[in-house]
LUMBA-648516 format. One record per residue (C-alpha): residue in one letter; chain; z, x negated, y negated. Coordinates in nm, 2 decimals. Layout:
residues N
(A; A; (Z; X; Y))
...
end
This chain:
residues 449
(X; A; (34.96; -2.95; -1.50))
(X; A; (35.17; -2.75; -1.26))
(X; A; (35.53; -2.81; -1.22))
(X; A; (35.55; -3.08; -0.91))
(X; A; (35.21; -3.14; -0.88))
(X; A; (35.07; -3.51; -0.81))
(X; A; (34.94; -3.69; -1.15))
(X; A; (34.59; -3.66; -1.16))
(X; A; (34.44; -4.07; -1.10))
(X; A; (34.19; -4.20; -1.35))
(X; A; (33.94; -4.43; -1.23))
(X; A; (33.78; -4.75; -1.46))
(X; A; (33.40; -4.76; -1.39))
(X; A; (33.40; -5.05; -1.20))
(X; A; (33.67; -4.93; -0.99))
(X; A; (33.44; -4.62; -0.91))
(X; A; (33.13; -4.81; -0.87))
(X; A; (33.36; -5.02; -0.59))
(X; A; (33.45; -4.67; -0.40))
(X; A; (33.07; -4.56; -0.44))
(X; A; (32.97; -4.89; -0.28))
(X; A; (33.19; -4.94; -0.01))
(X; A; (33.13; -4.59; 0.11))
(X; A; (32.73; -4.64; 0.11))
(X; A; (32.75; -4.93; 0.29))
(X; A; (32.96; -4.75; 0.55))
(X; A; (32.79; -4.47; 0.59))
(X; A; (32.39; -4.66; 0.58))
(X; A; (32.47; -4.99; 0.71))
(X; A; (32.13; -4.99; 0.89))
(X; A; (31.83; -4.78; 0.75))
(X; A; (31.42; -4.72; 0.76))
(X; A; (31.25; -4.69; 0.50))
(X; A; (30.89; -4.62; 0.42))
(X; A; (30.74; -4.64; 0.10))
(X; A; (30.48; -4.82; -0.13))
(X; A; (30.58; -5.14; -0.36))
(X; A; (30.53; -5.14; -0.66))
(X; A; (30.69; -5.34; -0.99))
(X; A; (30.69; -5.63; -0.79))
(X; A; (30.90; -5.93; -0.94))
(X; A; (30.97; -6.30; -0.78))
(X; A; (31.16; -6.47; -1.06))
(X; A; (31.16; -6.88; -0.95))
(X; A; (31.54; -6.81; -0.75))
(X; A; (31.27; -6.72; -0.43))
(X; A; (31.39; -6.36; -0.43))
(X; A; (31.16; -6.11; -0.45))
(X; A; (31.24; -5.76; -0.65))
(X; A; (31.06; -5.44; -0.62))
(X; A; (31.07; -5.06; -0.59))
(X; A; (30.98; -4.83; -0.28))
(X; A; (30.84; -4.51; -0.37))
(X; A; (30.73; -4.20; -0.27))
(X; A; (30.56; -3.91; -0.44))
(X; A; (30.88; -3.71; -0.53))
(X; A; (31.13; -4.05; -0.58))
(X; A; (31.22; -4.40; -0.53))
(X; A; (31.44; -4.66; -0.50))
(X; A; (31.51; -5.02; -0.61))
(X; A; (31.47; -5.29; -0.32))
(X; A; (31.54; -5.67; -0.26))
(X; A; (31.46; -5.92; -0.03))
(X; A; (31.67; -6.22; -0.05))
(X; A; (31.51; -6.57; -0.03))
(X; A; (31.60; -6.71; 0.33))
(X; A; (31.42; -6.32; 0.45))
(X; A; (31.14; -6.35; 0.18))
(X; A; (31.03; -6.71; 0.33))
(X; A; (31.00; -6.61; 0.69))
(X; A; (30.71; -6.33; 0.52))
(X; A; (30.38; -6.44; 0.73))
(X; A; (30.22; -6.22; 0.44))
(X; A; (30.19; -6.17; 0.08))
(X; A; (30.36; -5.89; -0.07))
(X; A; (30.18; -5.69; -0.33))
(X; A; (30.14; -5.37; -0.53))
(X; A; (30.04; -5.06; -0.40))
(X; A; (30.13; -5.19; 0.00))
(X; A; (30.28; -4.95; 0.19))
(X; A; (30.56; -5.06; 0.39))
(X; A; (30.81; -4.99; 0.64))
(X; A; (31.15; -5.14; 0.57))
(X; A; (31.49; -5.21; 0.75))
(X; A; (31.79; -5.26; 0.57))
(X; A; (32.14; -5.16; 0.43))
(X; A; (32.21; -4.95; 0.11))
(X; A; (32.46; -5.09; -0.17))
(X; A; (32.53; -5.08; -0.48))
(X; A; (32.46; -5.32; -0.76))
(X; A; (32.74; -5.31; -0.96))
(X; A; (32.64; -5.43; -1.32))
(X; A; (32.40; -5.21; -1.33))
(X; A; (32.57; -4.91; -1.14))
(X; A; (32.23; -4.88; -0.93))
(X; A; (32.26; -4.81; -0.54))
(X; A; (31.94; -5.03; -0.39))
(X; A; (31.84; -5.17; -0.01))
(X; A; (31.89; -5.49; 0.07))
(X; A; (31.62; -5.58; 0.31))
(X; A; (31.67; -5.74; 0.62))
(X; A; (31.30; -5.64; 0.79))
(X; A; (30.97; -5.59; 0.61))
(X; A; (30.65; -5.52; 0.76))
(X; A; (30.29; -5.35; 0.62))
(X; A; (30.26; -4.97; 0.77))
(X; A; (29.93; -4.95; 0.97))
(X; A; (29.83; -5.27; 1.07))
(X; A; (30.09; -5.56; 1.22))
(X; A; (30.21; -5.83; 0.98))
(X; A; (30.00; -6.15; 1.17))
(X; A; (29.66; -5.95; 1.15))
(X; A; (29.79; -5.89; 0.76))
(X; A; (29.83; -6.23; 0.68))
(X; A; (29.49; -6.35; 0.89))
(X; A; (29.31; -6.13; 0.62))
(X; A; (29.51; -6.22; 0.33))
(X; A; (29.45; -6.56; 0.45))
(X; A; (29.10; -6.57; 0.51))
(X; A; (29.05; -6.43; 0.19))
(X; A; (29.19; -6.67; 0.01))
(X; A; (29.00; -6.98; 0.21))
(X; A; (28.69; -6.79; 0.18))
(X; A; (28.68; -6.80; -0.22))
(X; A; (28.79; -7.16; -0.20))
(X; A; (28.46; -7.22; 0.01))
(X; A; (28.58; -7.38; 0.30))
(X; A; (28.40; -7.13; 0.53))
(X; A; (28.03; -7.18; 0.32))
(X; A; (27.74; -7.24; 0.59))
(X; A; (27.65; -7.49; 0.38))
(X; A; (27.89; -7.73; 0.41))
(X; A; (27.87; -7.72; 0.81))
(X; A; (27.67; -8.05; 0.94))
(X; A; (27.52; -8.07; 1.25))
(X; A; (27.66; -8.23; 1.61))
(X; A; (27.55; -8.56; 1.68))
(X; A; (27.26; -8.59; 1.94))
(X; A; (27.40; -8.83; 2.14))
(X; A; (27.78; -8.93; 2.05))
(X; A; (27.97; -9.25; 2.16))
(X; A; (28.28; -9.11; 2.15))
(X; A; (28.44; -8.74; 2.14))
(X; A; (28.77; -8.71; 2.05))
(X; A; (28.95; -8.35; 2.21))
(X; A; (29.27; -8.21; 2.03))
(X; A; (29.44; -8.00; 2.28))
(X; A; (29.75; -7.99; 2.55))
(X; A; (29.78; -8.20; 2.82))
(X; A; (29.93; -7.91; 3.07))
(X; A; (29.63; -7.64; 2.97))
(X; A; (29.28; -7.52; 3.16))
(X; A; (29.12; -7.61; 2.88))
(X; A; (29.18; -7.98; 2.91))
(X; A; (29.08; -8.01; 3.24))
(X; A; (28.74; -7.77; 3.20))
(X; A; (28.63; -7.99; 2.91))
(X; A; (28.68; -8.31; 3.09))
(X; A; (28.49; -8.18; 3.45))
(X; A; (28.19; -8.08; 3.21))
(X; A; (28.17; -8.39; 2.99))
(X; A; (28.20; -8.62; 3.34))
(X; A; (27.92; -8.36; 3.48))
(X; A; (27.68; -8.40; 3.19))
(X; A; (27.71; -8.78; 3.09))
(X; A; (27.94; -9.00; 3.27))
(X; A; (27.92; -9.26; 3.05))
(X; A; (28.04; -9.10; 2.73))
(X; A; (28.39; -9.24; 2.61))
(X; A; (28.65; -8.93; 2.56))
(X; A; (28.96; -9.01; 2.32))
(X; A; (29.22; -8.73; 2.41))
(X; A; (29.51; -8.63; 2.11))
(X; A; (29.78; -8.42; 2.31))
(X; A; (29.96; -8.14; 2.07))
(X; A; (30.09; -7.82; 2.15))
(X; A; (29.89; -7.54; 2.12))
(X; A; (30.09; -7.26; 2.05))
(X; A; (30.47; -7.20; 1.90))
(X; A; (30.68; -7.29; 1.64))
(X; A; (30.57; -7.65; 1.52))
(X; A; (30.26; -7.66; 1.63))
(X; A; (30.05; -7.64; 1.38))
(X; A; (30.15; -7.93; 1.16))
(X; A; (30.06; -8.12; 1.52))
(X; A; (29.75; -8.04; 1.58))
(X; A; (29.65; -8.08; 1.19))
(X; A; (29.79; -8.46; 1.20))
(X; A; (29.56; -8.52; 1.55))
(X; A; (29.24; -8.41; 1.37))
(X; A; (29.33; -8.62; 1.05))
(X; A; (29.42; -8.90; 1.25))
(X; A; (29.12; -8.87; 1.45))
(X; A; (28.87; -8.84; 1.16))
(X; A; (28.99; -9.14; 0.96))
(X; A; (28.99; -9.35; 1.28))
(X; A; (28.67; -9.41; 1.28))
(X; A; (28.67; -9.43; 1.67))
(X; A; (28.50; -9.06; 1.72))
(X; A; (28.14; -8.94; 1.59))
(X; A; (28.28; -8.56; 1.67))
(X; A; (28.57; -8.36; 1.83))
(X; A; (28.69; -8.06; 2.00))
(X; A; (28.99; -7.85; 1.87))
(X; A; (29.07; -7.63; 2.10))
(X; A; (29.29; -7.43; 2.35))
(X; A; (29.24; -7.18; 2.64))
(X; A; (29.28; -6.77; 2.59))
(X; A; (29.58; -6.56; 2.47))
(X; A; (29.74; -6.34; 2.27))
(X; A; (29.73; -6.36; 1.86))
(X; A; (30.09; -6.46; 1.86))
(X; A; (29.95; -6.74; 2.13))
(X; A; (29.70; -6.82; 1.92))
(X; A; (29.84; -6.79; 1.57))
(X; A; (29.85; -7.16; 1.50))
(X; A; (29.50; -7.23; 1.45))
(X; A; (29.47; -6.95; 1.19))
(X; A; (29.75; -7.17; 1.02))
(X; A; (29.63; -7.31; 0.67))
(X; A; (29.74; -7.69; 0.75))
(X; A; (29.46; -7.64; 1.03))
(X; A; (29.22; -7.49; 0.86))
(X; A; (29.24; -7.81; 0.54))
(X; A; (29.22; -8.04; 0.81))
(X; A; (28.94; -7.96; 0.97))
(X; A; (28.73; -7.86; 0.68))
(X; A; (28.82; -8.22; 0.57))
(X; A; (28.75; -8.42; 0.87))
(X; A; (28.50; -8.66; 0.79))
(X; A; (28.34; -8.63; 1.17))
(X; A; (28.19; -8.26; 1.28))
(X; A; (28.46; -8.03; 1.47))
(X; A; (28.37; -7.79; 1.72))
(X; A; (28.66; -7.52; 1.75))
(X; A; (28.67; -7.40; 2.09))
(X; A; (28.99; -7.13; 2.09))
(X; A; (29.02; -6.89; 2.34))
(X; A; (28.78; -6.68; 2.49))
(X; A; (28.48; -6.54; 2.32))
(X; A; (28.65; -6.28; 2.21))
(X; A; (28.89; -6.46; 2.07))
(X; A; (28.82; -6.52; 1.67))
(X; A; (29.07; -6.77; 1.47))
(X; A; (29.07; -6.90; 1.12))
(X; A; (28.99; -7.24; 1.31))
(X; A; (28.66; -7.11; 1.36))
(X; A; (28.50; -7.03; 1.04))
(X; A; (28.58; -7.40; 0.93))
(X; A; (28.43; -7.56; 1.20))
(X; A; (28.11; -7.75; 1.17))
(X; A; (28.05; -7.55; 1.53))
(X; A; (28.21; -7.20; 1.73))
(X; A; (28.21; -7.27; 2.10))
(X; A; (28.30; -6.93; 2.28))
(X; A; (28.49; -7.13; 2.53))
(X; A; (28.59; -7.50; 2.56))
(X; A; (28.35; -7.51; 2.86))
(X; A; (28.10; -7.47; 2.60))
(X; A; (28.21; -7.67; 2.34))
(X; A; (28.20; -7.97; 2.62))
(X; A; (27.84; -7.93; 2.68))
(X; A; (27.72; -7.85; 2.30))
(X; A; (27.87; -8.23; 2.20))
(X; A; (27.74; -8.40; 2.58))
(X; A; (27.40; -8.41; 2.65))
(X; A; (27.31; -8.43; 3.03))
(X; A; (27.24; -8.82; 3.08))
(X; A; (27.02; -8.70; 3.37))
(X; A; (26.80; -8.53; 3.16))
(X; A; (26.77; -8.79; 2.87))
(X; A; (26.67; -8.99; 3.16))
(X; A; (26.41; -8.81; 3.24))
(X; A; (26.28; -8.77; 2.89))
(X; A; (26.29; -9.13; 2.83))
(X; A; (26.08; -9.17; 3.17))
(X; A; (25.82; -8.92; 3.04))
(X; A; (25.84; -9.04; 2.69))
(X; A; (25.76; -9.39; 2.84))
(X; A; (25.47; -9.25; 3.06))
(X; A; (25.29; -9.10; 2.81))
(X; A; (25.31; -9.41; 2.54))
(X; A; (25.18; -9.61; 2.83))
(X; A; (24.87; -9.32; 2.84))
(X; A; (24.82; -9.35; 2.50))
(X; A; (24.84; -9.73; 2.39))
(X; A; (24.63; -9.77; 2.75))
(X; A; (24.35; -9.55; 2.55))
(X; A; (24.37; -9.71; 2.21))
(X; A; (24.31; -10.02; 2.36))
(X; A; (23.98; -9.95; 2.50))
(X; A; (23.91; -9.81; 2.20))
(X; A; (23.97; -10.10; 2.05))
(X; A; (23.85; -10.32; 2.27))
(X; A; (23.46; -10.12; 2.26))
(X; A; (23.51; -10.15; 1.90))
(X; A; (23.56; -10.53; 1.88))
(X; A; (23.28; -10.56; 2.14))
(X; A; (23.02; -10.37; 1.91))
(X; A; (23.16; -10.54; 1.61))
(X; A; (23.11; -10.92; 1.82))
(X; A; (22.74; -10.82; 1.85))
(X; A; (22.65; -10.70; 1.46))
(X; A; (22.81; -11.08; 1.37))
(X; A; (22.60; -11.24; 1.60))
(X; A; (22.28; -11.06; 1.45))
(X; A; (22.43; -11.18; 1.08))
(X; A; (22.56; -11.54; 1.17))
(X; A; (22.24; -11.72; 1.09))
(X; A; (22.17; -11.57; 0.76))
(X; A; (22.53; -11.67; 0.67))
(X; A; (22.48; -12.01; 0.78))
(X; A; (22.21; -12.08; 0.61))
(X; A; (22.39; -11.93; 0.28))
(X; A; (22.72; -12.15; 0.38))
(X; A; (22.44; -12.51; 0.35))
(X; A; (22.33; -12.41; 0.06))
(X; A; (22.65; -12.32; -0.09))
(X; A; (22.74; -12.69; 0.03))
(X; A; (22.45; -12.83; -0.17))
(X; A; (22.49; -12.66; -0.48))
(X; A; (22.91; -12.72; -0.42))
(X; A; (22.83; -13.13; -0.45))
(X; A; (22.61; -13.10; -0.75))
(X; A; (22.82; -12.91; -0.94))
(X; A; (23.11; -13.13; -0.85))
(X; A; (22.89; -13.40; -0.94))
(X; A; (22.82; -13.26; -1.28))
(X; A; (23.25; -13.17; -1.34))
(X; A; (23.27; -13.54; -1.29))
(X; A; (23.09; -13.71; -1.54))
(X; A; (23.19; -13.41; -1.78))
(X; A; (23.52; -13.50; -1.74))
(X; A; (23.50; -13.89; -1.79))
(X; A; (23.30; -13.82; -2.11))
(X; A; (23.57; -13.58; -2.20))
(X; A; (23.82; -13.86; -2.17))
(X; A; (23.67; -14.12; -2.34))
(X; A; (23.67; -13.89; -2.65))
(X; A; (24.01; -13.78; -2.57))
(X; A; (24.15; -14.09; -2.58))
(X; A; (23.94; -14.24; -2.92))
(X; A; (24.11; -13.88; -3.10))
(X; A; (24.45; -13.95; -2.99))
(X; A; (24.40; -14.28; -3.15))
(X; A; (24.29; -14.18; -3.45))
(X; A; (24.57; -13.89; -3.42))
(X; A; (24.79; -14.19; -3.38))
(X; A; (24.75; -14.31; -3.74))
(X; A; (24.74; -14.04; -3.90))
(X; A; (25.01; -13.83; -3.71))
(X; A; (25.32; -13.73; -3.95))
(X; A; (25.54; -13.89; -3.68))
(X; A; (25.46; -14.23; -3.77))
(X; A; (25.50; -14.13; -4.12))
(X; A; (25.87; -14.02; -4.04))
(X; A; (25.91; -14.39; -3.83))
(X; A; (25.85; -14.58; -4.12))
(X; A; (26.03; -14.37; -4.38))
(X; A; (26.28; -14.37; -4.12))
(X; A; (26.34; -14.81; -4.10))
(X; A; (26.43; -14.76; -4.54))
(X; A; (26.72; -14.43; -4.43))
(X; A; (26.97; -14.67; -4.36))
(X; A; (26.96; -14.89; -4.69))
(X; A; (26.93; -14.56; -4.88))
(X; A; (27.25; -14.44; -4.68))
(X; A; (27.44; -14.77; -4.77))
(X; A; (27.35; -14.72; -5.12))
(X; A; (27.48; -14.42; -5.16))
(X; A; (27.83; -14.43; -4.94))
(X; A; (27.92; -14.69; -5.20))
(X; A; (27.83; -14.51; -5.51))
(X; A; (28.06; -14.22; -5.36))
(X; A; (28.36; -14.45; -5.26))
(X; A; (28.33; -14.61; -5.61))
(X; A; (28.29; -14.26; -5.79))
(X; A; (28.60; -14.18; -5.59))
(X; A; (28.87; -14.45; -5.70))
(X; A; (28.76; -14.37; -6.06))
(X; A; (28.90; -13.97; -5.97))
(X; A; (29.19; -14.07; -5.82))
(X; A; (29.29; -14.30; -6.12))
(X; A; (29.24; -14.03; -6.33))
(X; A; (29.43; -13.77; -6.10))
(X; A; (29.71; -14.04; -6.10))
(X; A; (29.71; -14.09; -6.53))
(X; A; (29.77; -13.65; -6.51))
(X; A; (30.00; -13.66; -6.28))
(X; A; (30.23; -13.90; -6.47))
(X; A; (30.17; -13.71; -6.78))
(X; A; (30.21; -13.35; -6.60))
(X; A; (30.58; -13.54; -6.47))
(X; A; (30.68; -13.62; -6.79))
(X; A; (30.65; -13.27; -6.97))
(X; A; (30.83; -13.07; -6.63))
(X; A; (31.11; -12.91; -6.73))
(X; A; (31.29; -13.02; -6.40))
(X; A; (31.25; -13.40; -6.56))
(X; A; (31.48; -13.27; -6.88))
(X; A; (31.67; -13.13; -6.63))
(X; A; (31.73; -13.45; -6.43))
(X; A; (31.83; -13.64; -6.76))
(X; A; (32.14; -13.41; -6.80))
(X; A; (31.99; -13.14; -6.97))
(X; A; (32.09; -12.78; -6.87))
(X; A; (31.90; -12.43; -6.92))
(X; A; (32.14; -12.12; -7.04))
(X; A; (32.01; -11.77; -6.96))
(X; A; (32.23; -11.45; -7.05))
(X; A; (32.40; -11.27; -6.72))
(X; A; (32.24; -11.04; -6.60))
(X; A; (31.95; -11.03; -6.85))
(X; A; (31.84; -11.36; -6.77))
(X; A; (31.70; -11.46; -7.14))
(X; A; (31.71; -11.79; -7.21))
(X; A; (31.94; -11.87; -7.48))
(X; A; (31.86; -12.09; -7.79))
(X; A; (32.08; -12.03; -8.10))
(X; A; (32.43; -11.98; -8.06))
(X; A; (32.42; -11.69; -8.23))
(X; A; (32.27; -11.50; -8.00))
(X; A; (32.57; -11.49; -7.79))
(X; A; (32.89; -11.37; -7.86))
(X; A; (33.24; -11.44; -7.71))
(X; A; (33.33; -11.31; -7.36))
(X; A; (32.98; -11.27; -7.23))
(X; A; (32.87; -11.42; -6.93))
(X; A; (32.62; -11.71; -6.96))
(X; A; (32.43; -11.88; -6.65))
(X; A; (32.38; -12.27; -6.66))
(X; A; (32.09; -12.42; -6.45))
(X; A; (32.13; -12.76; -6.38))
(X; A; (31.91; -13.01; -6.22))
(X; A; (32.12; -12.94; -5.90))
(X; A; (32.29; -12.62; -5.89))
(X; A; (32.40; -12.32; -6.15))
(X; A; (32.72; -12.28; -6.32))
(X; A; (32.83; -11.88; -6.41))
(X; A; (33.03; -11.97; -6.78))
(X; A; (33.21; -11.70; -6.98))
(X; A; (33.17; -11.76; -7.38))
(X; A; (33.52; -11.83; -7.51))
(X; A; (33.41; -11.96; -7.87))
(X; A; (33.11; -11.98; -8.06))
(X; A; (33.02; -12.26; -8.34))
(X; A; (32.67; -12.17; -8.49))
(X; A; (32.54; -12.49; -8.69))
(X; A; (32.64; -12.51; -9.04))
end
């Protein structure tokens, strides 16, 4: 070191990192970026993590949660994507990265990205199959429409349903139709209409626009809730042109709401007329099937009257031969019974029944007899029971107790001590009594001389 030069000032790593990241994010406090994502990471904090690269080099990026949620897409590897954002420097590492404050997909705009990603999604679900579409009632009581009050569309539907068939009933659900909020609006109408029960179909629907105008019928709470309505939906958005989410799940695509009015009315006018043609022609045909008929019946009424006689004279003689053999049945029958009644009697003696009757008057002497011979059979046990029980009483060893006897056992052994001897002095002795125990201790012992 020179003589009076400045000493030269060390720096800590984290104090160099600091100078490092303060200058980047002075000098790029707002960049561009374009790239393609890739090791894409979104731990459960919400934030998503990946890198932007290029064919020569890249760069580590973030997008913070309360950015990553207003996405209208999915992010994924290999997009390319232009960014907005600020450089820094994240400082455990020592890496600089972008902090993202803007993200959208290079090439095609972030709404049409999502509708895709979207649609994709539904469409392996099966919500869009053509065979889960039903078809639109002939001739509805009631339509239910699920659009604004203040649009066209409202007021196009209504001058063609009144045109068509005055008479049908319209239930009207106002929602917005287009910005923030909407969507969870018009999905509660159509799920509120179908479990009514007060609707056999309904339009959903809105006049023209933009996709941004538009966007909330290519919203997935829409989409659910119309592929679950219980009653058919027509979708009637926009202009023919126009093509939303809305539309695949619809039992039916109007290309206007115009249309959609008169594919759910049929002109009353017309069914009318059908009716009064229909009616015409039964009248034709039931006129002609009577005659018909009636020159049937008439030949008919002539071949009986050539065959009446004949039968007569068969239904005389049937007569005849009907009383003889009724004749015949009857003094069959009282021949029958007289015999009938001579076997019964005969049966009568003879029958095991009146066998069982008159064994049946000696039961109860026999039943006397032997109740007796059991109560006197009986007394004789329970003398005998009573003779045992005395002697079992006598030989107890709780009755030698109870006449001041006592039984010594050794502590803790429990042996039963007969012979002095077989204690010594100072062990412990237990004496049962006929109420109670005494613990002794053996201060002397006298064997028998």
């Amino acid at each position: 070191m020179r003589a009076g030069a400045q000493p030269q000032r060390i720096l800590t790593v984290s104090e160099l990192t600091l100078l490092v990241r303060d200058r980047l994010e002075q000098e790029f406090p707002d960049v561009w970026i374009e790239g393609e994502i890739s090791t894409l990471r979104s731990p459960a904090s919400g934030h998503l993590y990946f890198i932007l690269k290029d064919a020569q080099s890249q760069i580590r990026t973030v997008l913070f949660r309360n950015q990553a949620q207003r996405l209208r897409f999915a992010l994924r590897e290999g997009l390319q994507v232009v960014v907005r954002g600020r450089l820094t420097v994240y400082e455990p590492r020592g890496e600089y990265q972008v902090v993202v404050d803007y993200l959208e997909p290079k090439g095609v705009g972030a709404l049409q990205l999502a509708l895709e990603q979207l649609k994709e999604r539904l469409a392996r679900e099966g919500l869009f199959d053509e065979s889960r579409k039903r078809p639109l009632p002939f001739l509805p009581r009631r339509v239910g429409l699920v659009t604004s009050l203040s649009g066209a569309a409202i007021r196009d539907m209504l001058v063609v349903l009144g045109r068509r068939c005055p008479s049908l009933d319209v239930l009207i659900c106002p929602v917005p139709v287009q910005g923030e909020g909407a969507a969870p609006k018009i999905a509660a109408a159509i799920r509120t209409l179908s479990a009514s029960g007060k609707v056999d179909v309904m339009i959903v629907g809105r006049g023209g626009g933009s996709l941004e105008d538009l966007w909330c019928f290519n919203e997935e709470v829409v989409v659910r809730a119309i592929a679950a309505s219980k009653v058919p939906v027509v979708s009637a958005v926009g202009h023919e042109i126009d093509v939303t989410l809305a539309d695949f799940a619809a039992d039916y695509r109007a290309p206007t709401p115009s249309a959609a009015a008169e594919a759910v009315a049929p002109v009353s006018a017309d069914l009318v007329r059908a009716a009064t043609d229909l009616r015409a022609r039964l009248e034709r045909t039931m006129g002609t099937r009577l005659a018909m008929i009636r020159h049937r019946v008439e030949a008919s009424r002539r071949i009986v009257l050539r065959l009446i006689l004949p039968v007569q004279r068969q239904a005389q003689r049937l007569d005849d031969l009907s009383d003889r053999l009724s004749q015949s049945l009857h003094g069959s029958l009282v021949r029958l019974g007289q015999r009938l009644v001579a076997a019964r009697h005969r049966l009568g003696l003879a029958s095991p029944a009146g066998l069982v009757r008159a064994s049946l008057v000696l039961a109860p002497q026999y039943m006397k007899r032997l109740e007796q011979e059991v109560r006197s059979r009986l007394r004789l046990r329970r003398q005998a029971v009573r003779s045992l029980l005395g002697t079992l009483d006598g030989l107890s060893p709780l009755a030698v107790l109870a006449r001041g006897y006592s039984i010594v056992q050794t502590v803790p052994a429990g042996l039963v001590v007969k012979r002095a001897e077989d204690v010594k002095v100072g062990d412990q002795l237990r004496a049962k009594l006929a109420s109670g125990q005494l613990l002794c201790v053996v201060r002397e012992v006298s064997p028998d001389s």
